[in-house]
C-alpha positions in Angstrom: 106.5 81.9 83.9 106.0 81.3 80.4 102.7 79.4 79.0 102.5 77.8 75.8 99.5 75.9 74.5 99.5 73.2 71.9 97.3 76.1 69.4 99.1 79.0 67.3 97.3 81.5 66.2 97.2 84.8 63.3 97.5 85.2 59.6 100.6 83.0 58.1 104.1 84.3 57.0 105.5 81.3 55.9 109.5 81.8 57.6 110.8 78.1 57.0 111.2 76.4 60.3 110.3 73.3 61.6 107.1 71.0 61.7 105.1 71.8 65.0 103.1 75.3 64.7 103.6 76.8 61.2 106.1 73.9 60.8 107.5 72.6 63.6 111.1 72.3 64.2 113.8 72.8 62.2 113.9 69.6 60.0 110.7 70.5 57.6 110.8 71.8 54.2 107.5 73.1 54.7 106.9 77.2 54.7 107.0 78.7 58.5 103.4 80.4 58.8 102.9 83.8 60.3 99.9 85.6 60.9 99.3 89.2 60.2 96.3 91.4 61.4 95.9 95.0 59.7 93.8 97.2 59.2 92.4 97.3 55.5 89.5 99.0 56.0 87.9 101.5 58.3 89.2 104.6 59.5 93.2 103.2 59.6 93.1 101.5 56.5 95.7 103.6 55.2 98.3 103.5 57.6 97.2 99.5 57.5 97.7 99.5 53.4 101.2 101.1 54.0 102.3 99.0 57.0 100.9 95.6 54.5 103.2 96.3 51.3 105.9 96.8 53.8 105.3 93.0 55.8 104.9 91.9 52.4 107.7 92.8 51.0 109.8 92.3 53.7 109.1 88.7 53.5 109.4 88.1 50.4 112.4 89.3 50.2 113.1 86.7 52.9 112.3 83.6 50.7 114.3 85.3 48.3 117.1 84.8 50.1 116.6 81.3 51.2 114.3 81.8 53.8 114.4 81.4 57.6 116.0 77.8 58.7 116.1 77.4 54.9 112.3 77.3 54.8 110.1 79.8 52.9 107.9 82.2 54.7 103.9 82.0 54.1 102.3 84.7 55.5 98.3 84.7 56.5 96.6 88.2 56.2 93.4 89.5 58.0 91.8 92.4 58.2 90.5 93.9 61.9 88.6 96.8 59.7 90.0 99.3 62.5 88.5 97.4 64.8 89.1 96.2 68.1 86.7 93.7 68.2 87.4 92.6 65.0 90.9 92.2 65.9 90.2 89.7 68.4 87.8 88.3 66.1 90.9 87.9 63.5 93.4 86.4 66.3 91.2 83.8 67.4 90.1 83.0 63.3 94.1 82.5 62.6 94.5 80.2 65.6 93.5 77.7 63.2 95.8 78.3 60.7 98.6 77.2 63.5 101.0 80.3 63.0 104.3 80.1 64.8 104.0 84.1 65.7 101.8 86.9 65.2 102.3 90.6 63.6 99.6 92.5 65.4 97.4 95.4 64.3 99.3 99.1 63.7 95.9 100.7 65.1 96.7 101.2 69.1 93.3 100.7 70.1 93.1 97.1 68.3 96.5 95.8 69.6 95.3 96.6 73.4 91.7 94.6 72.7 93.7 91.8 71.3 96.2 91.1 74.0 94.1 89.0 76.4 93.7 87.0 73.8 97.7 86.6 72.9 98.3 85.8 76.7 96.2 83.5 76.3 97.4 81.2 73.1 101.3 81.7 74.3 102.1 82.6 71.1 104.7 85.3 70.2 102.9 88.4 69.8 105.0 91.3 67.4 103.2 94.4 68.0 103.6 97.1 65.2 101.6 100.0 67.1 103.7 101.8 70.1 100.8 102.2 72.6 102.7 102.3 76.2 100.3 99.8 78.1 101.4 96.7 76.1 104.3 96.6 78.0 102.7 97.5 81.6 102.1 94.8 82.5 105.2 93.1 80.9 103.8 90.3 78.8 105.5 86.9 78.3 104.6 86.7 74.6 104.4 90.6 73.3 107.3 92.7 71.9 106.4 96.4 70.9 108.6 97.8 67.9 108.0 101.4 67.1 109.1 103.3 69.9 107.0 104.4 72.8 104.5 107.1 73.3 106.6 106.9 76.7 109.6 107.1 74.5 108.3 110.2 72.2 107.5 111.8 75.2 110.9 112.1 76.5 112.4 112.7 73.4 110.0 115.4 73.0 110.8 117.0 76.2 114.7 116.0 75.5 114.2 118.6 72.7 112.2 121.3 74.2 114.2 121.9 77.4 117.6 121.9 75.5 116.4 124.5 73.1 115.3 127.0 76.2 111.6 126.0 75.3 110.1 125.7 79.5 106.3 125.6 79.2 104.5 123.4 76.7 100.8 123.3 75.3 99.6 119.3 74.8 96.7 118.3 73.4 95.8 114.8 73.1 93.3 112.5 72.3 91.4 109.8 74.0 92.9 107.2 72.2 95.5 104.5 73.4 98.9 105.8 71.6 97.5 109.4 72.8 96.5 109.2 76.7 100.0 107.1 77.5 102.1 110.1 75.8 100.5 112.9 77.4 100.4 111.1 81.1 104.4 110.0 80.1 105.2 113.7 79.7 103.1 114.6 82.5 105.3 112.5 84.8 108.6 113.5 83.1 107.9 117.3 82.6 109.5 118.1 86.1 112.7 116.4 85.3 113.4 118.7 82.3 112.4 121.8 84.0 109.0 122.3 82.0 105.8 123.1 83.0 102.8 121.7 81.1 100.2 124.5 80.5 96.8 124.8 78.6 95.9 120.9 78.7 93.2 119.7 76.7 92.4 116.3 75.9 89.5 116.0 72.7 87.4 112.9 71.0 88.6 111.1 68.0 85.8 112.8 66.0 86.6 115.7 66.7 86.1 118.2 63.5 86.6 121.7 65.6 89.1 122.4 67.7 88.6 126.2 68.2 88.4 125.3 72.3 91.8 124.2 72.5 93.5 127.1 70.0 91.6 129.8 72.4 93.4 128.3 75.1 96.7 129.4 73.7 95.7 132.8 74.3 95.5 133.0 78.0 99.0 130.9 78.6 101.5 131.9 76.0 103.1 128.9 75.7 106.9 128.2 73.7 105.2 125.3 71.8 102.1 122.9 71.4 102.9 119.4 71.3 99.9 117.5 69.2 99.0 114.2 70.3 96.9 111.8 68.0 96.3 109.5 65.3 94.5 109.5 62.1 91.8 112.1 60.3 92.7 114.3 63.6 96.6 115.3 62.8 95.7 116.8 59.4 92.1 118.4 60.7 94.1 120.3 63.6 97.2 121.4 61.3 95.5 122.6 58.6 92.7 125.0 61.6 96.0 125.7 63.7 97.5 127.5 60.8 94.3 129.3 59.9 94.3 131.0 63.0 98.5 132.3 62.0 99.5 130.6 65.8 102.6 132.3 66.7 103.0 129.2 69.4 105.3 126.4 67.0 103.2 123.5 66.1 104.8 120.0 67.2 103.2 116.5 66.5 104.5 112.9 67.1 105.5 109.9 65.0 102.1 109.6 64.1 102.0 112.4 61.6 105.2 111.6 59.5 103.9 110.0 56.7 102.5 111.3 53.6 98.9 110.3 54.9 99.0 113.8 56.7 101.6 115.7 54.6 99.8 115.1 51.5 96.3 116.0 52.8 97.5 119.1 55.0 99.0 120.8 51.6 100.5 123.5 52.3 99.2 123.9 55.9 102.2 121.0 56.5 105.0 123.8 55.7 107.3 124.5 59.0 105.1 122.0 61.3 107.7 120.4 63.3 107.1 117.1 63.0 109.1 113.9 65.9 109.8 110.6 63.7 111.8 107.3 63.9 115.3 107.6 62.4 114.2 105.9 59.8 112.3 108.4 57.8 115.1 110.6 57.8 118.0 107.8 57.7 119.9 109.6 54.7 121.1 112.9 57.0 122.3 110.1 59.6 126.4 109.6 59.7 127.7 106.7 57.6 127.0 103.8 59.6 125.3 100.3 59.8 122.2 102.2 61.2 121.7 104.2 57.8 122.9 101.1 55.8 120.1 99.3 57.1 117.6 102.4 56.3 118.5 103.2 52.9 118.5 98.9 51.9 115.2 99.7 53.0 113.7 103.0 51.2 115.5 101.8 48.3 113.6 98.4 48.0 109.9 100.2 48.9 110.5 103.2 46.5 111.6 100.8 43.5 108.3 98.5 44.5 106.1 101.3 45.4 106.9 104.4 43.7 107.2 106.5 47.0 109.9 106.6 49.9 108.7 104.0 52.9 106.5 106.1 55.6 106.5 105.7 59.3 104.1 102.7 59.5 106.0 101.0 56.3 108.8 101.0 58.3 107.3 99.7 61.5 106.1 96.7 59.3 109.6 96.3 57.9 111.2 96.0 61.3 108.4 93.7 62.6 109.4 90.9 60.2 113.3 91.6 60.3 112.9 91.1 64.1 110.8 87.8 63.6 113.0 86.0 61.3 115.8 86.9 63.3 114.4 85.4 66.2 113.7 82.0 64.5 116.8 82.3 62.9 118.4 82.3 66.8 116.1 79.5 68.5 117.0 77.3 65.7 112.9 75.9 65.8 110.0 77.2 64.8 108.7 76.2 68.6 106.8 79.4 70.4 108.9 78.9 73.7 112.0 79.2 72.2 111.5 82.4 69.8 110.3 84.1 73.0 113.7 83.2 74.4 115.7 84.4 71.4 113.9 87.5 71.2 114.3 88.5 75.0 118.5 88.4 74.4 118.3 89.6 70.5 120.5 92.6 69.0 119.5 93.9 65.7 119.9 96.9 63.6 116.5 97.3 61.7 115.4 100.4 59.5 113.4 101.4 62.5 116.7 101.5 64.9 118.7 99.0 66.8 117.0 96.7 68.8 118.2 95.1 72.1 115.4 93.1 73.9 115.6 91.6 77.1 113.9 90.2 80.1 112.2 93.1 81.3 112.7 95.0 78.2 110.2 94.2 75.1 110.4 97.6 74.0 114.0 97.3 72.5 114.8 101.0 71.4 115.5 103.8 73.4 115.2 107.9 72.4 118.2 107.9 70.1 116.1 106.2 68.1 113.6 109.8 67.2 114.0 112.3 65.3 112.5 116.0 65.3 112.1 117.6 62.3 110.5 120.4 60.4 108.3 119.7 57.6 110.6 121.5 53.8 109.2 121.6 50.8 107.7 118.2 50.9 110.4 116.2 53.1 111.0 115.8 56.9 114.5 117.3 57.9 115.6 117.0 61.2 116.1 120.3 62.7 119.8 121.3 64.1 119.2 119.5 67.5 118.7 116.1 65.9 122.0 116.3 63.6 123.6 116.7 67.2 122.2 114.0 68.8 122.9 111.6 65.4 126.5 112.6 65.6 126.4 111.6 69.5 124.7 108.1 68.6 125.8 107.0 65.2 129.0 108.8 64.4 132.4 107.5 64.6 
């Protein structure tokens, strides 16, 4: 059963909609507020700073075009410093600026702190981070939009046993994002014949990593799968080909950006690197899917100067899904954008979306791709122009 209290909560995004929270119903001229937490500062504050100019943009392109219910979209930013207990600390300061939803924090670890709180203020919760646990429990009021570490997990796997690769290195770290990928592959290893050898989970601040590139000496595994967020992705790239590994290098969604491209140099060459669709949405078969993706890097590289990065395009999707949600319930009222987003369809940069009941995750694996780091780009290997052809293709 749902529960809805008289307070809304977050930083504002104005979506035009009615006059109770951020508005109300449908009858108001006055801008639809959403809140936003990010991280600005701190240790995430980069992949914050890209997800921002993405929410930002993506609603103002919004009022541009009228708006949602033909109201503008005012959107109310705070900063959760990479945080978890600032996060909570920002959710309960934008419960006063009655928000009709929420756009959580893209930092795992902030997200899960927060979540108590979200049950709490029945308010519909739009969770930019893909940590596993949100959704186990299922909550009333949270929808996750990048795909799983569950979902990586399987894709990863998916990949590995269809290209004859049967035992599998994983490191991962004690983080959120990190612990529910490695325990989702754990469980699914058996299904795709693999056997996970040479486990070894490290600390955030972790700087050395010798103990787990030793390991690969004793169990000669087909491939390392890297698990983590953050300073860690570059750190280990850049000692893992120091040590001229002969074991491939694979590493999740987390890493395809240019926040670890840039800063691995040349150590980034060949690393085989998972992704959503949409940072690789030109090799995709003509289709609504890459319509929607390259409307999307088109508008961020004119604005920003560089193609839209994994977290950009989490934020993109985040608002795209909200507005259409409002757009569906008609009202600005929390109750009934929870029920329009449990039976909404939509084809977002990130993927297409299909909510429902029991399903706030939305996106299934079609929506990954694996690819190998190119002279500065992320192409998806072979395997992946297969399986885009299966899903997108005529």
């Amino acid at each position: 059963m749902r529960r809805f209290l008289a307070f809304f909560v977050f930083l504002t995004v104005v979506i035009g909609t009615g006059c109770s929270p951020g508005g109300g119903g449908g009858d108001s001229d006055d801008p639809i507020v959403v809140g936003y937490i990010t991280p600005l500062t701190g240790d995430y504050s980069a992949l914050g700073s890209d997800n921002e100019l993405a929410v930002e943009l993506a609603v103002e392109q919004i009022n541009e075009d009228g708006g949602v219910l033909g109201r503008p979209v005012e959107l109310i930013t705070r900063d959760d410093q990479s945080s978890p207990d600032q996060s909570v600390l920002a959710f309960n300061d934008l419960q006063s600026e009655d928000p009709v939803a929420v756009i959580g924090s893209a930092y795992s670890d902030s997200a899960m702190a927060t979540l108590p709180t979200v049950e709490r203020s029945g308010i519909p919760y739009i969770s930019p981070t893909p940590a596993d646990e949100q959704l186990d429990p299922l909550r009333d009021e949270v929808f996750v939009v990048p795909a799983t570490a569950a979902a990586y997990a399987e894709r990863a796997l998916e990949y590995f046993s269809d290209e004859g690769m049967t035992r599998i290195s994983v490191a991962y770290s004690a983080t959120s994002y990190a612990v529910a990928g490695y325990l989702a592959m754990d469980e699914l290893a058996d299904d795709h014949g693999i056997d996970l050898v040479a486990v070894n989970e490290y600390e955030q601040d972790t700087t050395d990593f010798g103990h787990i590139l030793t390991s690969l000496d004793d169990e000669e595994p087909d491939a390392l799968l890297f698990w983590g967020t953050g300073p860690p992705g570059v750190t280990f790239t850049q000692q893992y080909a120091a040590v001229d590994a002969d074991v491939p290098l694979v590493l999740t969604g987390s890493q395809a950006s240019h926040l670890w491209s840039e800063p691995a140099g040349e150590d980034a060459e060949g690393v085989t690197v998972l992704s959503s669709i949409g940072v690789v949405g030109d090799h995709l078969p003509d289709s609504e899917q890459k319509d929607a993706i390259l409307e999307t890097v088109e508008a961020f590289s004119e604005e920003h100067g560089y193609a839209p990065p994994q977290f950009a395009m989490d934020g993109t999707s985040s608002v795209q899904l909200l507005a259409a949600a409002i757009e569906e319930a008609g009202t600005t009222e929390p109750e009934a954008i929870l029920e329009a987003l449990e039976s909404l369809t939509l084809v977002t940069p990130n993927g297409t979306y299909t909510y429902g009941p029991e399903d706030h995750a939305g996106i299934t694996t079609d929506a990954i791709s694996v690819n190998t780091f190119e002279d500065g780009e992320f192409v998806p290997v072979p395997w992946a122009m297969e399986q885009f052809a299966s899903a997108y293709g005529d």
